[in-house]
C-alpha positions as CSV (number, residue, x, y, z in Angstrom):
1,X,0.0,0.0,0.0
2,X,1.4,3.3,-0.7
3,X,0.1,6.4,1.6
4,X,0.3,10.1,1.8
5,X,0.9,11.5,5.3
6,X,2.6,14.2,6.5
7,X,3.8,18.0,5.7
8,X,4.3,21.2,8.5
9,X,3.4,22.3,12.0
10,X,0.0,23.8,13.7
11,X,-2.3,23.6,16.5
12,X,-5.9,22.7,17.4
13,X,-8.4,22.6,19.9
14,X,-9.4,19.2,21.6
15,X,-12.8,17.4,22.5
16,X,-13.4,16.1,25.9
17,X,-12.2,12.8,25.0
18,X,-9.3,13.4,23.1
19,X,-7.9,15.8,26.1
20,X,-9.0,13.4,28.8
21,X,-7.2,10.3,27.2
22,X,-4.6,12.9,26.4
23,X,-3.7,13.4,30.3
24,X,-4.2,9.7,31.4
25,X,-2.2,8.5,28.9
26,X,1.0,10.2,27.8
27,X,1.4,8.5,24.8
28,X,-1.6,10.0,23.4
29,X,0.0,13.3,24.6
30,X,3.3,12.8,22.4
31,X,1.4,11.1,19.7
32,X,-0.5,14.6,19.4
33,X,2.8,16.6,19.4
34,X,4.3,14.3,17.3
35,X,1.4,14.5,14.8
36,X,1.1,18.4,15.2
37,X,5.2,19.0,14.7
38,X,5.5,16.4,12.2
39,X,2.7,18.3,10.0
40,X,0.3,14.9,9.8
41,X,-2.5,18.0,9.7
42,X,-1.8,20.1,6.7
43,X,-2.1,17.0,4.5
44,X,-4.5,14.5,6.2
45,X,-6.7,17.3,8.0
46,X,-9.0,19.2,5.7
47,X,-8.6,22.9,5.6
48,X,-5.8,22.7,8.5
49,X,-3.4,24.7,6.6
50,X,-6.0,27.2,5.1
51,X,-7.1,27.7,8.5
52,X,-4.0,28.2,10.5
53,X,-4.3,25.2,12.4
54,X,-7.3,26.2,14.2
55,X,-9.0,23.3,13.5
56,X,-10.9,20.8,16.5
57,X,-8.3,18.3,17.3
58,X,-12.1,16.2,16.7
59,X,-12.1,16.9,13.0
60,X,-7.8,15.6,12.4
61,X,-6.4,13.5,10.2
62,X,-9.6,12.3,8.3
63,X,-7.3,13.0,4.9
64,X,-8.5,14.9,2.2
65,X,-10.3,14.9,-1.1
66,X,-7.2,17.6,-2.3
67,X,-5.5,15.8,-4.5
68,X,-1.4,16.4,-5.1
69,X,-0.6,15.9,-9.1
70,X,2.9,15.7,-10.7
71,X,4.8,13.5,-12.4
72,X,3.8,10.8,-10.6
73,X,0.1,10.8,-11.1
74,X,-2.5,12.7,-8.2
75,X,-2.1,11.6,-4.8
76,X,-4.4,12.1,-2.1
77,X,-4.0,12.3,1.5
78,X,-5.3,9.3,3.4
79,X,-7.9,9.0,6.4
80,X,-5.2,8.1,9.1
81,X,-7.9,7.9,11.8
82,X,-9.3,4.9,9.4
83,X,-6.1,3.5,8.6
84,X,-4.2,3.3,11.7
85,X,-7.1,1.9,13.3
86,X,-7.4,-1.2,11.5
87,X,-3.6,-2.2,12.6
88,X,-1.6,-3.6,15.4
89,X,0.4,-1.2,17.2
90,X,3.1,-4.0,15.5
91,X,1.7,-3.4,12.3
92,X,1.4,0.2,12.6
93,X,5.5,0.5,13.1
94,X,6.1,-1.8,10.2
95,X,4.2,0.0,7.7
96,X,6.0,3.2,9.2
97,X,9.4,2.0,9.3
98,X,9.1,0.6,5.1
99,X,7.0,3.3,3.7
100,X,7.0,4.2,0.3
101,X,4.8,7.1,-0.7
102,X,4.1,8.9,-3.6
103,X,5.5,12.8,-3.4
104,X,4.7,14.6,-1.7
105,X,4.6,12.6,1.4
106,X,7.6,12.5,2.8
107,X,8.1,9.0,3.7
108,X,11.4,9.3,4.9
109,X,10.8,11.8,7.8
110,X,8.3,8.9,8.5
111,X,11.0,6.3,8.2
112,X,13.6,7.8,10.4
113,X,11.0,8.4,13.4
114,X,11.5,6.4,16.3
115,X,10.0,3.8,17.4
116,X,8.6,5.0,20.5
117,X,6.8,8.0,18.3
118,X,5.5,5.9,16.1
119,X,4.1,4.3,19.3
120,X,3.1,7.9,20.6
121,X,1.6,8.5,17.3
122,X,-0.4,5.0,16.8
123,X,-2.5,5.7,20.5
124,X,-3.3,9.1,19.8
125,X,-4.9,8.3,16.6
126,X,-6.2,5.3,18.4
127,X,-7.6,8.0,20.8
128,X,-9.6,9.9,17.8
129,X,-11.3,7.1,16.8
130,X,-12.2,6.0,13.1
131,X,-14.5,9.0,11.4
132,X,-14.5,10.3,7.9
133,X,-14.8,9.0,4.4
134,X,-11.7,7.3,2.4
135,X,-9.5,9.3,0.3
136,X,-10.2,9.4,-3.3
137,X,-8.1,6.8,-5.1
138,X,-4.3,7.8,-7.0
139,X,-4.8,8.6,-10.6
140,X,-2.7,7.7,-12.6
141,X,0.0,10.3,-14.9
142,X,-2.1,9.8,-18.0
143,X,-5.2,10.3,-16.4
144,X,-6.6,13.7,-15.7
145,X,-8.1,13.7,-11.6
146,X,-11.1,15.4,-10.5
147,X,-10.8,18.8,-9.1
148,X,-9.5,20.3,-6.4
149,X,-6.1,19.5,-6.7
150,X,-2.3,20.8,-6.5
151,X,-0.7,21.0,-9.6
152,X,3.0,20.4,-9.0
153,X,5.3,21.7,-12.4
154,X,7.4,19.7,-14.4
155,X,11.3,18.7,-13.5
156,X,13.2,21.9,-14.9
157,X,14.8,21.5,-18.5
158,X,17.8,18.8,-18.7
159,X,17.4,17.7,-15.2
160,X,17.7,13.9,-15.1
161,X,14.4,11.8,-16.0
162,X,13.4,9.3,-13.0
């Protein structure tokens, strides 16, 4: 499976839940910092970057119907609350220690967390809860994707052809 997670930094307000499980369990604390300065949210939380972050910590990381188009087809940000929660805290760190993305998530900031983040970050969106729809599916390069999405220019002339 290839995903789309992450991008910048921001902040949100919690629910009762989320902040409750947040102080009884301080995994679910880090796994929220972890998430907020690893930029899971401008990606995989709707409007999060558009908004400044002020979006309900309720409302994070149900992905996006934005879709990210280069050379590589359109990509789309997936529901992490839906995702994660069908895994194994096991699971969860193998997935996130081989991932392979599609720009522009930058699997390898994924890759090189540790292992005890990926922990923080697995009960925290544990603690959400599944909500939200799926992400639309990847198009592929010759095909043109719905609207919205980011459309990411070419390589620059002579630069090498992957």
């Amino acid at each position: 499976m290839v995903l789309a997670v992450c991008g910048a930094a921001g902040a949100g307000m919690g629910t009762g839940v989320a902040v409750a499980a947040s102080k009884a369990d301080p995994l679910v604390a880090r796994g929220k910092y972890v998430v907020t300065i690893g930029g899971c949210n401008d990606c995989h939380t709707a409007g999060y970057a558009q908004k400044d972050g002020k979006v309900p910590v309720k409302d994070w990381l149900e992905g996006d119907i934005l879709g990210w188009r280069g050379e590589w087809g359109t990509t789309y940000p997936v529901n992490l609350r839906n995702y994660i929660n069908k895994l194994t805290e096991k699971q969860w760190i193998a997935t996130a220690k081989n991932l392979k993305a599609r720009p522009p998530m930058p699997a390898a900031n994924v890759r090189q967390m540790t292992e005890q983040d990926l922990k923080a970050v697995y009960h925290f969106v544990k603690s959400l809860g599944p909500a939200g729809n799926e992400a639309p599916a990847y198009v592929p390069p010759d095909k043109t994707p719905n609207p919205p999405f980011v459309q990411f220019p070419g390589p620059p002339p002579g630069a090498p052809q992957k």
